[in-house]
C-alpha positions as MATLAB code, in Angstrom:
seq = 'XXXXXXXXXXXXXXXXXXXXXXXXXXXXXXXXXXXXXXXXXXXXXXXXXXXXXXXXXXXXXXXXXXXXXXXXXXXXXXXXXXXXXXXXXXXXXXXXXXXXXXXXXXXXXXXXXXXXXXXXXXXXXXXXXXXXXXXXXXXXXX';
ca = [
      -6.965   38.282   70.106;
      -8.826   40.619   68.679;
     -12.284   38.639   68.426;
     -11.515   38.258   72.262;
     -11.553   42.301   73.091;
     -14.780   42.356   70.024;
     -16.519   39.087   72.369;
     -16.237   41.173   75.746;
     -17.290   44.226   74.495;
     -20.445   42.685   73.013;
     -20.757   40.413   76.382;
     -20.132   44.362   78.203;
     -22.888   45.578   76.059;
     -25.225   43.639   75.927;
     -24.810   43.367   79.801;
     -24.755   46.921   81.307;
     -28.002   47.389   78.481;
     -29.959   44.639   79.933;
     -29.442   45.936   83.312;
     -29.927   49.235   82.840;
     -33.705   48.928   80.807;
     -34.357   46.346   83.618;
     -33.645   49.434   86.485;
     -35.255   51.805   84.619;
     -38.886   49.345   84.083;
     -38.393   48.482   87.511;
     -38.019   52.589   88.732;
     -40.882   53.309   86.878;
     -42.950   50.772   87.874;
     -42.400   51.660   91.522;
     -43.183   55.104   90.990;
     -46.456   54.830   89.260;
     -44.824   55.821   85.445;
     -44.935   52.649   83.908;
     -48.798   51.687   83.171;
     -50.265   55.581   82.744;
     -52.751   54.569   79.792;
     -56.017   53.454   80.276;
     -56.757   49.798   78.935;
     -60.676   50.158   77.090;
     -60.440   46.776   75.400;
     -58.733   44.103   77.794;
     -56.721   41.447   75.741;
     -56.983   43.430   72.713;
     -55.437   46.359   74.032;
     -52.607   44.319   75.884;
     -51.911   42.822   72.496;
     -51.805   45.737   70.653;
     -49.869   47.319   73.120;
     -47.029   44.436   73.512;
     -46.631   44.574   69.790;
     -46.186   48.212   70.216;
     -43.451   47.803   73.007;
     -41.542   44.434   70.888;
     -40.965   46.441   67.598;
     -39.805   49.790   69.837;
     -37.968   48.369   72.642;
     -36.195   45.430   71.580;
     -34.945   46.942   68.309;
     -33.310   49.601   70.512;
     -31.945   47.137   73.261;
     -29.742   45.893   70.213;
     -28.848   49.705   68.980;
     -28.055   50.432   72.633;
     -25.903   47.412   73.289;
     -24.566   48.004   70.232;
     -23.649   51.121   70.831;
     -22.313   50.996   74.397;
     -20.460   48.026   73.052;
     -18.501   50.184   70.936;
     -17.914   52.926   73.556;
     -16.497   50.414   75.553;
     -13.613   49.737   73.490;
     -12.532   53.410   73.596;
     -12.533   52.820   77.617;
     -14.565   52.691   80.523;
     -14.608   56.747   80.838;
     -16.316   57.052   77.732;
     -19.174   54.348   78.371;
     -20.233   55.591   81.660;
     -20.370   58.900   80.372;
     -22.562   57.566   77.695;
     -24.555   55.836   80.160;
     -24.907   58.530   82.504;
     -26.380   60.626   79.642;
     -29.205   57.905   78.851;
     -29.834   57.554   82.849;
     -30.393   61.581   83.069;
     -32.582   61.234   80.190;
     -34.497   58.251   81.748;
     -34.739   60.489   84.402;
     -36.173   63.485   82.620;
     -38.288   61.319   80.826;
     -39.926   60.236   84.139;
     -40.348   63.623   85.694;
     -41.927   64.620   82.161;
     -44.417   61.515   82.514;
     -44.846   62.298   86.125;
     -46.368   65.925   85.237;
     -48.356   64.144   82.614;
     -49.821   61.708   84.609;
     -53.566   62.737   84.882;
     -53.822   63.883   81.495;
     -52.600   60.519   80.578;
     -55.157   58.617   82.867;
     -58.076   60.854   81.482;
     -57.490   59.880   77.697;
     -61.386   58.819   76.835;
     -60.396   56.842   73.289;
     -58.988   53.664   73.280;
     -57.139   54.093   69.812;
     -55.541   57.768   71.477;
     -54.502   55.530   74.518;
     -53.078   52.717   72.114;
     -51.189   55.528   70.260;
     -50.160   57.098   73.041;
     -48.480   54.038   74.643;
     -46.629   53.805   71.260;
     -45.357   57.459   71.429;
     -44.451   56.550   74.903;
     -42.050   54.042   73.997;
     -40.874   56.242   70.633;
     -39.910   59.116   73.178;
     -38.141   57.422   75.590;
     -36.305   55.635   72.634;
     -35.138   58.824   71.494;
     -34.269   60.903   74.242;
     -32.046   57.544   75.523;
     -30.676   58.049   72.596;
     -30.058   61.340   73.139;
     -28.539   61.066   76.221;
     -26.149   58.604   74.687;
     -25.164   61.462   71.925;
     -24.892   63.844   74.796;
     -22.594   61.724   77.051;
     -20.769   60.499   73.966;
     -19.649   64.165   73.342;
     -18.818   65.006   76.566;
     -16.718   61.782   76.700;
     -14.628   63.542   73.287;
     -13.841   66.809   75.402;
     -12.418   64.996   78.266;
];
């Protein structure tokens, strides 16, 4: 029984993560967020780049599932709180972005762009991650 309740909360998860990073690429990508540094070396860059977003992202798609996995067996209250927090700090994170925009475009050095996309993808690790905590505590005082 229990490796039932430990299977859907895994399946949960893994789930609600999916489609949440999946919203949030897709927001940003509609507002103009998503692809802010400039590209100097084609291919190269692009490769550099997706190796950049693989050993970020998809390390923290399993911390994240993980994570909301385990919030979900302490109920439902306490995982969209937890959620809510990340989604406010997607948000943020956006707006921040936004602001940054043309500073971003006018980067003149391809290895400042190529850091900067990684530093993208650290950031908006971390303040997810963040928002997590955040909601997480809330969650505790309710």
């Amino acid at each position: 029984m229990k490796s039932n309740s430990n299977m859907v909360a895994a399946l949960f998860g893994f789930s609600v993560t999916a489609i949440y990073l999946t919203s949030v690429i897709y927001s940003y990508n509609m507002l103009g967020i998503l692809h802010v540094f400039p590209v100097f070396a084609g291919e190269d860059d692009f490769s550099i780049r997706r190796l950049n977003s693989f050993s970020v992202l998809i390390p923290s798609f399993v911390l994240i599932s993980w994570m909301l996995s385990r919030k979900f067996k302490q109920g439902l209250n306490a995982c969209l709180l937890s959620l809510s927090g990340m989604a406010i700090s997607s948000i943020i994170f956006g707006i921040f972005i936004e602001l940054l925009k043309s500073n971003l475009y006018a980067i003149s050095e391809r290895n400042s762009a190529n850091v900067g996309v990684l530093l993208y993808f650290i950031v908006f690790v971390v303040l997810n991650l963040l928002g997590f905590y955040l909601g997480s505590e809330l969650s505790k005082r309710n």
